[in-house]
C-alpha positions in Angstrom: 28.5 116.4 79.2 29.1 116.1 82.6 29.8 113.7 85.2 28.0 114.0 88.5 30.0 114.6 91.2 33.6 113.6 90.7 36.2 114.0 88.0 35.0 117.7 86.8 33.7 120.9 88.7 30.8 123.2 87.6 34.0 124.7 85.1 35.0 121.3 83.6 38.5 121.0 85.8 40.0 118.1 87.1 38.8 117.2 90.5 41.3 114.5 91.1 42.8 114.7 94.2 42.9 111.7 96.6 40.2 112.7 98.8 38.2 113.1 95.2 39.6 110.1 94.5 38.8 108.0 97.3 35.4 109.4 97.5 34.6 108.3 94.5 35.9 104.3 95.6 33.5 104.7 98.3 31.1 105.5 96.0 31.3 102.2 93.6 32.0 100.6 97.1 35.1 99.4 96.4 36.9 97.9 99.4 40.9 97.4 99.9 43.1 95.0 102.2 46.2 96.3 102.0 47.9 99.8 102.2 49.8 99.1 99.1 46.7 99.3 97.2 45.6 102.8 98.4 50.1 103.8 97.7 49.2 102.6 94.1 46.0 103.6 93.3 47.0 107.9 94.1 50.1 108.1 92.4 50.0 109.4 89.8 53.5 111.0 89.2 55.0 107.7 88.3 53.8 106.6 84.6 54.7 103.0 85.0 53.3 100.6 87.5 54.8 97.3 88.4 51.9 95.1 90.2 53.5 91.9 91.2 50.9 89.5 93.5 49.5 87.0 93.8 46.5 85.1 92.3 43.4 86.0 93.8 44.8 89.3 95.2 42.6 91.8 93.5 45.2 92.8 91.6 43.1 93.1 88.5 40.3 94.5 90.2 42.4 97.2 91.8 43.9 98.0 88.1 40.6 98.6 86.6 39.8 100.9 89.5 43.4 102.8 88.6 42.5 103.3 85.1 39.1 104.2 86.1 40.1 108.2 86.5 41.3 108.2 83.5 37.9 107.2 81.7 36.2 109.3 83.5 38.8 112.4 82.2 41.5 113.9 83.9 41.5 117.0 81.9 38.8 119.2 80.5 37.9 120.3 77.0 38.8 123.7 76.0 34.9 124.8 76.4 34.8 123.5 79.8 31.9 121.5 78.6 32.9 118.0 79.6 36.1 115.7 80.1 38.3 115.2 77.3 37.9 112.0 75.8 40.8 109.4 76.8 41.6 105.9 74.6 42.6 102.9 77.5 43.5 99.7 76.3 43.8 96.4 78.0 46.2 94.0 76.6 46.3 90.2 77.4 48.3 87.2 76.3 44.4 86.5 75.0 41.1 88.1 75.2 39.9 85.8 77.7 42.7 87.0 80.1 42.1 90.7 78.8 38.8 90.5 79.6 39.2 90.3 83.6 39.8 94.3 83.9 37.4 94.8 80.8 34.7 93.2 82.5 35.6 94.9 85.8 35.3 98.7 84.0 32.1 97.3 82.0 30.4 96.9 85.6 31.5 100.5 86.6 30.2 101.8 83.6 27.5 99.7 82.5 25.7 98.8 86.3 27.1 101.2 88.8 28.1 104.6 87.6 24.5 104.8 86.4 23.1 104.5 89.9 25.1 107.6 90.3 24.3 109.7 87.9 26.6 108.7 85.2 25.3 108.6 81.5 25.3 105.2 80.1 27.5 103.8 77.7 26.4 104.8 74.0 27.9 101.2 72.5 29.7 98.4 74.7 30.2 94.9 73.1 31.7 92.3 75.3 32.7 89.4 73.0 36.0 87.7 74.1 35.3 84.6 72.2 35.0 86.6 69.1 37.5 88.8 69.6 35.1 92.0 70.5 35.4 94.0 73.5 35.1 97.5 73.1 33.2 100.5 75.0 32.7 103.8 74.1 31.5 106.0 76.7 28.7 109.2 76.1 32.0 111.7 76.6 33.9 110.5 74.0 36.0 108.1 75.9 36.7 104.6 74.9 38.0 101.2 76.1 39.3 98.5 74.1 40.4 95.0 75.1 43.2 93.1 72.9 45.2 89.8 72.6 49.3 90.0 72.1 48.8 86.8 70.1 49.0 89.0 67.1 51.6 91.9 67.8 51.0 93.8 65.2 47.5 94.6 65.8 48.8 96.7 68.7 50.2 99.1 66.1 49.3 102.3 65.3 46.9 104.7 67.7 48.3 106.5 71.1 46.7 105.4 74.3 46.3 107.3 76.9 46.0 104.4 79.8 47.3 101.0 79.1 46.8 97.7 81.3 49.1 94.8 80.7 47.2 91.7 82.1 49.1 88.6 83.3 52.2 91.3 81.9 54.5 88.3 83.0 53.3 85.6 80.1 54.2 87.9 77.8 57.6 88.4 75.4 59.4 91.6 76.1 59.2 92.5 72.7 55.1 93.3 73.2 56.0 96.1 75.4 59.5 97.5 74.0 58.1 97.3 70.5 54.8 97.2 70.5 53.0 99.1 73.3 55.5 101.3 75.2 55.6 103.6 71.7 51.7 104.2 72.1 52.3 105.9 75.5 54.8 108.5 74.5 53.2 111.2 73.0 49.8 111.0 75.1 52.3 110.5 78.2 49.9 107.9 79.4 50.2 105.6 82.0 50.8 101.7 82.2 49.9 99.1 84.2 50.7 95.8 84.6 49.7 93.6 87.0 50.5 90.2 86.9 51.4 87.0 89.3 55.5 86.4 88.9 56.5 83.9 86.2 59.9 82.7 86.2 60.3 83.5 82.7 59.5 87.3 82.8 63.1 88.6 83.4 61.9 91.8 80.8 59.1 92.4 83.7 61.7 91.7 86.6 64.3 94.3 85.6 61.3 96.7 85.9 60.1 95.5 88.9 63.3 96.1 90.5 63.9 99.5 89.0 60.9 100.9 90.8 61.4 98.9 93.6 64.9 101.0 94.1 63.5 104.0 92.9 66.1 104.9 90.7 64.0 105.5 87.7 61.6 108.3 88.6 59.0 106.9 86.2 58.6 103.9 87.2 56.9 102.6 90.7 56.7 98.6 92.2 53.8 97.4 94.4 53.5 93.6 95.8 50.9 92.8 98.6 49.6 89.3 99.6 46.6 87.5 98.3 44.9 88.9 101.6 44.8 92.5 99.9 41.6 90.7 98.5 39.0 91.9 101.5 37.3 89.1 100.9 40.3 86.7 101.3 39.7 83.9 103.7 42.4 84.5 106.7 42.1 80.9 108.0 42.9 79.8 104.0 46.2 82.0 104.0 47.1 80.2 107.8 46.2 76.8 106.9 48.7 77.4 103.3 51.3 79.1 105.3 51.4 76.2 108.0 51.3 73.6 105.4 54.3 75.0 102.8 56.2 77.0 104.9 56.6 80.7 104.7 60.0 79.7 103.3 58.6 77.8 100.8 58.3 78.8 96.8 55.2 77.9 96.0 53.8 80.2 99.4 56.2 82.8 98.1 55.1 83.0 94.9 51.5 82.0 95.0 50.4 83.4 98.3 52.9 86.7 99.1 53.7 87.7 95.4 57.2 87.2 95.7 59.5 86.4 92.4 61.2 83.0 93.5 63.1 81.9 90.1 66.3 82.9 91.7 65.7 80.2 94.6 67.9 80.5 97.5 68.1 83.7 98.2 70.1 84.5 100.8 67.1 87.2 102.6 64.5 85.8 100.5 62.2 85.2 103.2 63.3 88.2 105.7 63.6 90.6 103.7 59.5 92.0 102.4 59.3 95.3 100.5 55.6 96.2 102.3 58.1 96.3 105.6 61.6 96.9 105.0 60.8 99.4 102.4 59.7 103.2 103.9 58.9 106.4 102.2 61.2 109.2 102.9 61.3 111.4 105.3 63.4 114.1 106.4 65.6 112.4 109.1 66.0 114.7 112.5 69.2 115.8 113.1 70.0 114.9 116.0 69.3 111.2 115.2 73.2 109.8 115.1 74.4 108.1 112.0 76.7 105.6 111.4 78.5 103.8 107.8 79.3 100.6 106.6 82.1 100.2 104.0 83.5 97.7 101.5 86.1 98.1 99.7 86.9 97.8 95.8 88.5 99.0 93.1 87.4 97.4 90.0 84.7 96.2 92.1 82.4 98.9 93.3 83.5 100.6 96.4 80.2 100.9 98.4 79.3 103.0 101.6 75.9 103.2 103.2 74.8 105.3 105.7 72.2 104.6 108.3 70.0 106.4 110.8 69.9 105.3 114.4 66.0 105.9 114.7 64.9 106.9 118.2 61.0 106.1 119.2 58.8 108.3 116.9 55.1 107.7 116.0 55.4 110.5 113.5 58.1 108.5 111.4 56.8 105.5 112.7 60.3 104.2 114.1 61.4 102.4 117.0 64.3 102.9 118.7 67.5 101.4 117.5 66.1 101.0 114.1 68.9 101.2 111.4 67.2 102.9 108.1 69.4 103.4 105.2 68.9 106.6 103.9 72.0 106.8 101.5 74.6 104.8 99.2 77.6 105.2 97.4 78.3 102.9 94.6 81.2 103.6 92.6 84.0 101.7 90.8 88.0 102.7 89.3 88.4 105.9 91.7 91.6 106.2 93.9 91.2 106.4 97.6 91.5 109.9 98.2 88.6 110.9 95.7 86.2 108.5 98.0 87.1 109.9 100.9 86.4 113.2 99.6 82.8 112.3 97.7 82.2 110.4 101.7 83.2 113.9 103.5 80.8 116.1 101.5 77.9 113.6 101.4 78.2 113.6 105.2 79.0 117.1 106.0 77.0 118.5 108.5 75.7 115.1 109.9 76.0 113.4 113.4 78.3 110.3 112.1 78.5 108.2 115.4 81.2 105.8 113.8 82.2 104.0 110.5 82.6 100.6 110.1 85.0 98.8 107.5 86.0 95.4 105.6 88.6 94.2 108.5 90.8 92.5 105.5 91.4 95.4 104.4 93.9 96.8 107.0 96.2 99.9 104.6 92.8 100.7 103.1 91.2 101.3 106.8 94.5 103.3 107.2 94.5 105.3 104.2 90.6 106.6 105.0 91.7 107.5 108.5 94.7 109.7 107.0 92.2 111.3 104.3 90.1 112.6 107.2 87.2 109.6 107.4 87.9 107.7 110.8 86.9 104.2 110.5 87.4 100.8 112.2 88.0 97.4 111.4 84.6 95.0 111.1 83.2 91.5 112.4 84.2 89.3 108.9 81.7 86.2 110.4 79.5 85.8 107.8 77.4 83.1 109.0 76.5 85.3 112.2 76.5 88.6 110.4 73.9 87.1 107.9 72.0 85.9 110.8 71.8 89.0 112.6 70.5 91.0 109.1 67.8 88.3 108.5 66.7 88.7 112.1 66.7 92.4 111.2 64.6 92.6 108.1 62.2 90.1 110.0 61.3 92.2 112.9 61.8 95.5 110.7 64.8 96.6 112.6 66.0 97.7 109.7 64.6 99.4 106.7 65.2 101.3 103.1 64.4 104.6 102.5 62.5 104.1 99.0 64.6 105.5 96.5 67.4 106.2 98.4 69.4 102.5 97.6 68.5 101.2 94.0 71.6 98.9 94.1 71.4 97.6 97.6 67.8 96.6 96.8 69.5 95.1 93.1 72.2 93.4 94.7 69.1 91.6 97.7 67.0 90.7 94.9 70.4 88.2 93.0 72.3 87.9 96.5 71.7 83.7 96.6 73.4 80.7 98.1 75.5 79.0 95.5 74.1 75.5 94.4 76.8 73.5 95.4 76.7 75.2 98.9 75.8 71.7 100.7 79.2 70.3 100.0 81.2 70.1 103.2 83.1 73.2 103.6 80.8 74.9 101.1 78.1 76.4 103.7 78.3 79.9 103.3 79.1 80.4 99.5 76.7 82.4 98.1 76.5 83.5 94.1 75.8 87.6 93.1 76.8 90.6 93.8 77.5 91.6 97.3 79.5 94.6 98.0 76.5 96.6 99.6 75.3 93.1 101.4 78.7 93.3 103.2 78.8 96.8 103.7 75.3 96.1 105.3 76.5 93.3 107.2 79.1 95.6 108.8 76.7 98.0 109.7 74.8 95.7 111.4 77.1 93.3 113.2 78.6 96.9 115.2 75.4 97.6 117.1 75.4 96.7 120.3 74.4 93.0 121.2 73.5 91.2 123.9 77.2 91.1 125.9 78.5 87.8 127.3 80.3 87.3 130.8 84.1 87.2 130.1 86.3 85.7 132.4 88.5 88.4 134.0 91.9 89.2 133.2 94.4 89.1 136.4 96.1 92.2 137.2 99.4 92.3 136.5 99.6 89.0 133.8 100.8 89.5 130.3 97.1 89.3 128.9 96.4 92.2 131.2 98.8 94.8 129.6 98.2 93.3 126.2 94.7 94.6 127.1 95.7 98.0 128.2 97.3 98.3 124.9 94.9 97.4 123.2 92.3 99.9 124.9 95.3 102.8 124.5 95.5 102.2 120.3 91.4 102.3 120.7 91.6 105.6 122.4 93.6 107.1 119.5 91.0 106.4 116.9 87.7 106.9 119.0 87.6 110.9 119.3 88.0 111.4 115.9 85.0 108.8 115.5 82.2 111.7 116.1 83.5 113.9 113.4 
């Protein structure tokens, strides 16, 4: 058996490749609205796939056309004579919410694929009331929608695909215990896409993993409910003039944003679709510069960051600050960071590096053990300023990947509740070792300069000045090194 056109050539191999791929959308006439859709739907080296949006986003339509491939067979059986059958389940707090991406294959299958040559299902039975929705297609392959009501029911058989509908309004246990074992010896892939639901911590921690890419298996996605082509643009206006774009409900239920940690600090700056970029391999002669902050039994962090120059093949402006690196580590003496921060930047254009200006004998000590640095702007209220207004107009970015704890520590970093008492404005609750190092980083580009009054020749503020500029000159050549 043979599918006509896509998935298998005339020798029964995998004919999977994007262009395959995307082809085949066209096909079924499947339209998207965001290029986060097209990011998830062709990876396939990632297993797991976090789909946090919104309601009415597509997000369910664009899962069924994920697991799609891998009905239609991703590998070939021995003979070459058709696909190898796959199993795909599609697991919801209930079968009515199961049966969204059920229903969604069922049309592929059942109304579509036959228009293109596909052979028809040999039995489908679409029964969410009585607990019956199952399809087994004329290869072999089979699709089964379930309810989590009744864990145990999820025991037993491997699955080769598996869609977590609504994942968020489920226990944690479902997955850990229940459906994560049926993925392991197949080495399937899951999906879960789901709106964010304050309760869903389990789902969170995920999220964030593959949002900082430090788990190679996993992989985060979030576009807005205008992703849906079909999405009214005036609705999205008229909702975004009438909450806010600060607001929690238009975070959550219009942009797909997690909002049960309200108050954070970048909450509404800071958007993964465009502070997030892939990597890339950064030119050389692009300078670099580093933020530090200090710590001991805290972490000590140091990022480094690109000073991107106009490039429509990166897609940079000039000036841009992209973080491309981080160092987060905790109970090391100075002179083993200073040696880890020498090799990780051998070889590169450091411009300058910029440190915690409390910190006066640990400035010191890194200039002795070969990493010049000078002393930061500590003004929080302006330094946070300037990194909102950064992340806002995409002035500064993430290399995916490249930061898993910067993007942790954004995600917690919040204004503490009590923050409205006088003198309390800029206390904040969470982690934020790489927020200050970031801070730093930020607050030594140049800014817009204001008119000083000048200094009379000759007066004691004048040669305070000259003295000032003469310790300066000391420090600076070593800067470029």
């Amino acid at each position: 058996m043979r599918l006509k056109g896509y998935g298998l050539d005339s020798t029964g191999l995998p004919l999977w490749t994007p262009q395959a791929q995307l082809a085949l959308y066209d096909a079924l006439g499947y339209k998207r609205g965001h290029p986060e859709q097209d990011r998830f739907l062709l990876d396939w080296e990632r297993r797991l796939h976090v789909v946090i949006c919104p309601r009415r986003s597509s997000k369910s339509y664009t899962a069924a056309k994920k697991a799609l491939p891998i009905v239609l067979g991703r590998e070939a059986l021995p003979d070459g004579s058709g696909p190898k059958p796959t199993r795909t389940w599609i697991v919801g707090p209930t079968y009515e919410l199961a049966e969204k991406e059920f229903r969604y294959l069922w049309d592929d299958l059942m109304r579509v694929g036959p228009k293109l040559g596909w052979p028809k299902p040999v039995l489908a039975r679409d029964s969410k009331k009585g607990g019956d929705l199952f399809i087994l297609t004329a290869w072999g392959s089979t699709i089964v929608g379930k309810s989590a009501d009744k864990p145990q029911s999820l025991l037993g058989e491997e699955v080769d695909c598996l869609i977590m509908s609504e994942a968020a309004t489920m226990p944690a246990d479902v997955w850990f215990r229940y459906l994560e074992p049926t993925l392991s010896t197949t080495q399937g892939y899951a999906i879960f896409p789901t709106t964010p639901d304050a309760g869903a911590l389990w789902l969170h921690e995920l999220w964030l993993k593959g949002l900082g890419g430090d788990e190679p298996s996993i992989a985060s996605y979030t576009w807005p409910v205008t992703g849906n082509p079909i999405y009214p643009v005036k609705e999205f206006d008229e909702k975004r003039r009438f909450y806010g774009e600060a607001h929690p409900v238009f975070q959550e239920q219009y942009l797909g944003r997690w909002t049960f940690y309200s108050g954070t600090v970048y909450g509404h700056d800071f958007d993964p679709a465009r502070n997030i970029r892939e990597p890339f391999l950064i030119p050389p002669e692009w300078r670099r510069i580093r933020g530090i902050d200090f710590g001991y039994r805290d972490p000590f962090v140091c990022l480094w960051f690109a000073v991107a120059e106009d490039s429509l093949e990166h897609k940079t402006q000039k000036g841009e600050l992209i973080l491309y690196r981080e160092y987060y580590q905790q109970g090391r003496a100075m002179a083993e960071h200073a040696e880890i921060l020498r090799g990780l930047s051998k070889d590169e254009r450091i411009l300058y590096t910029v440190a915690d200006s409390s910190e006066a004998q640990s400035i010191a000590d890194l200039r002795r053990l070969g990493v010049p640095a000078f002393e930061s702007n500590r003004d929080r209220r302006a330094g946070r300023l300037l990194v909102g207004d950064a992340f806002r107009t995409g002035r500064l970015t993430l290399v995916r990947g490249a930061c898993p704890n910067t993007i942790r520590e954004l995600s917690f970093y919040r204004w503490d509740k009590d923050r409205d008492k006088e003198g309390a404005k800029e206390l904040t609750v969470g982690d934020d070792h790489a927020m200050d190092a970031m801070r730093y980083a930020v607050m030594s580009r140049p800014q817009p300069r204001t008119l000083l009054a000048r200094t009379p020749k000759g007066s004691f503020a004048y040669e305070m000045q000259i003295q000032k500029m003469e310790r300066e000159r000391a420090v600076w050549p070593t800067m470029a090194r």
